[in-house]
N, C-alpha and C positions, 0 to 999 in steps of 0.2 A: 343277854349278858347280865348279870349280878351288878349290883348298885357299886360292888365295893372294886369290882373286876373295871368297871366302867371308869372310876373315879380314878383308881391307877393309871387306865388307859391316858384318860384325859390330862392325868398330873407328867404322864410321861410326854405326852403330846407339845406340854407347854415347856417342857424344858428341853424336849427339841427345837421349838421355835425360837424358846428365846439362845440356847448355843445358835443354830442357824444365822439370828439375826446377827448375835455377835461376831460371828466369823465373816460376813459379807460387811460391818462393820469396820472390820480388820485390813480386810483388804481393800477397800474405800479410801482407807483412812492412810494406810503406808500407798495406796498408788498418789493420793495428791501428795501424801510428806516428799514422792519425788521431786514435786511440782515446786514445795518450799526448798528442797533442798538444790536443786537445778539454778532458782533465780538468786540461792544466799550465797553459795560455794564452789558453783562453777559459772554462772554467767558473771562479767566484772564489769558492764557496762550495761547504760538503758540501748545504746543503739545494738547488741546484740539481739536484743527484744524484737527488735524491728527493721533487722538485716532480709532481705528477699531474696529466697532460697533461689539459687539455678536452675537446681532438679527438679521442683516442683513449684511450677508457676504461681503467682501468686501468695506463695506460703512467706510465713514468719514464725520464730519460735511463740511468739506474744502471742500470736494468733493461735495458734495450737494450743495453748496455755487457756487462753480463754475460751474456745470453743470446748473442749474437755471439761472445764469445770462448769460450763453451764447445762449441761446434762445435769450434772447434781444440782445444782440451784434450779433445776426449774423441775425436776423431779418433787424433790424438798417444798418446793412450793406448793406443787398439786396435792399432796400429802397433808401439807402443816393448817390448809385453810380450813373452815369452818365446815362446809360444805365443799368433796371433791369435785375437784374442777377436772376437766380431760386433761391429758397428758400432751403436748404440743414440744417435739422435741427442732422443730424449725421457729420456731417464736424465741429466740435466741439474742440477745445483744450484740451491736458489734460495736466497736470502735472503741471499747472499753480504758478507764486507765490501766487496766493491769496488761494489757496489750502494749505497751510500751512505758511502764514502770514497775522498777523491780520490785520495790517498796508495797506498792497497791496488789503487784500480783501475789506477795508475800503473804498480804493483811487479805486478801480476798480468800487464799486458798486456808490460811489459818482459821475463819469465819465459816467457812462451807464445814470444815471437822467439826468445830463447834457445833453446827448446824444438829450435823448425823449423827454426834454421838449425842443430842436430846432428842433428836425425832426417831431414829432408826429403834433403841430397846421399845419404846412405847407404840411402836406402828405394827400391827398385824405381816407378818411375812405372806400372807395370802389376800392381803389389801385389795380387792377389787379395782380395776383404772379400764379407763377407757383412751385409749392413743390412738390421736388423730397423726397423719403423717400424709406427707405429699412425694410422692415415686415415681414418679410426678404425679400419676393419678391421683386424687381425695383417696387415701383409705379410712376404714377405723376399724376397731380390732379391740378386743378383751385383751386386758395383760393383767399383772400383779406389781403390788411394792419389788415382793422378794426380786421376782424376775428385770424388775429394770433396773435397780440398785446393782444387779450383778452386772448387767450392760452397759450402767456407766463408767464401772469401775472398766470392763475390757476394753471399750469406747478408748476411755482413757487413754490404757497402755497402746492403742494403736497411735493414737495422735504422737504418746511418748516416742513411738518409732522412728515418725516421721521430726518429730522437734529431734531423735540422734541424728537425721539425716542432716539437719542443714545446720547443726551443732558441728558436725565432722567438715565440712561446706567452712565454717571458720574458724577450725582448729580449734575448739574446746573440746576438754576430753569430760565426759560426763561415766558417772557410775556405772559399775560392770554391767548392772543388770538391769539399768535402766531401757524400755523401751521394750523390754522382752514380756512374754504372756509366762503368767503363772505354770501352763502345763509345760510348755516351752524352758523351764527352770527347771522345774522337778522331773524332768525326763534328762537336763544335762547333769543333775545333780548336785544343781550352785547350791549354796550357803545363804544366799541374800533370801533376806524374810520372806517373799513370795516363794522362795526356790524347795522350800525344805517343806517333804511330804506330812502331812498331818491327819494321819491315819489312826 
């Protein structure tokens, strides 16, 4: 290939990655704005935070809230350090304030955007990682930035599912499309910013 044939290639290369990144940015960023806008304008109290669902033992909105975002925080972390650390998606916090404060969960999920929109343009979408994970068994496994940043964001919207389950559990009415997956929107045809094809 030609020097100058190459250098195209390469300049086209990088402004796919960096659209790529932006758009997996995009959707990071509006699945946790559900997360802000869930605790500002449809949850009215901290004990909704910390109501225990019927249907699904165990569970709490708060809790869902926080385990969802800590994929991105601990994503974000194995990325931002000096030297890449493994990816450890069980090494996770619990008992957090933002698990039963709407305030904390507000100022946590506002800080994680923060986060991605300075780490995620400057991070390679082909980032090399290594994820450890227990299935229970020990795994470990090759992955990339691009590919777990997409899995936090779907991660996400499953937990969203499960916080409309015990949201409907106390009679809050939350966002049309909250809780629903991207292809899930654009195959009903919503409007809501996941929902609308970007072809």
């Amino acid at each position: 290939m030609s020097p100058a044939l190459q250098s195209e290639s390469t300049g086209d290369q990088c402004v796919d990655e960096r659209l790529a990144l932006q758009r997996l940015l995009e959707v990071s960023s509006v699945v946790l704005g559900q997360g802000i806008d869930l605790v500002n304008n449809s949850l009215t109290s901290n004990d909704q935070l910390v109501a225990q669902s019927k249907y699904i033992p165990g569970s709490t909105i708060g809790k869902h809230l926080r385990h969802a975002r800590d994929h991105f925080a601990l994503l974000l972390d194995c990325v931002s350090s000096d030297t890449t650390k493994p990816l450890n998606y069980d090494l996770r916090s619990r008992n957090t304030p933002m698990e039963n404060d709407r305030l904390a969960a507000d100022q946590a999920f506002k800080q994680t955007i923060a986060q991605l929109e300075a780490i995620v343009p400057r991070t390679s979408l082909d980032k090399p990682l290594t994820l450890n994970a227990v299935t229970p068994y020990p795994q470990t496994m090759e992955t990339t930035f691009g590919r777990e940043l997409w899995f936090a964001a779907l991660h996400a919207v499953h937990h969203w599912s499960m916080v409309r389950v015990i949201a409907g559990e106390l009679g809050i009415e939350l966002e049309e499309s909250f809780g629903f997956a991207p292809s899930t929107l654009v195959y009903q045809g919503s409007e809501a910013p996941l929902g609308r094809p970007k072809i």
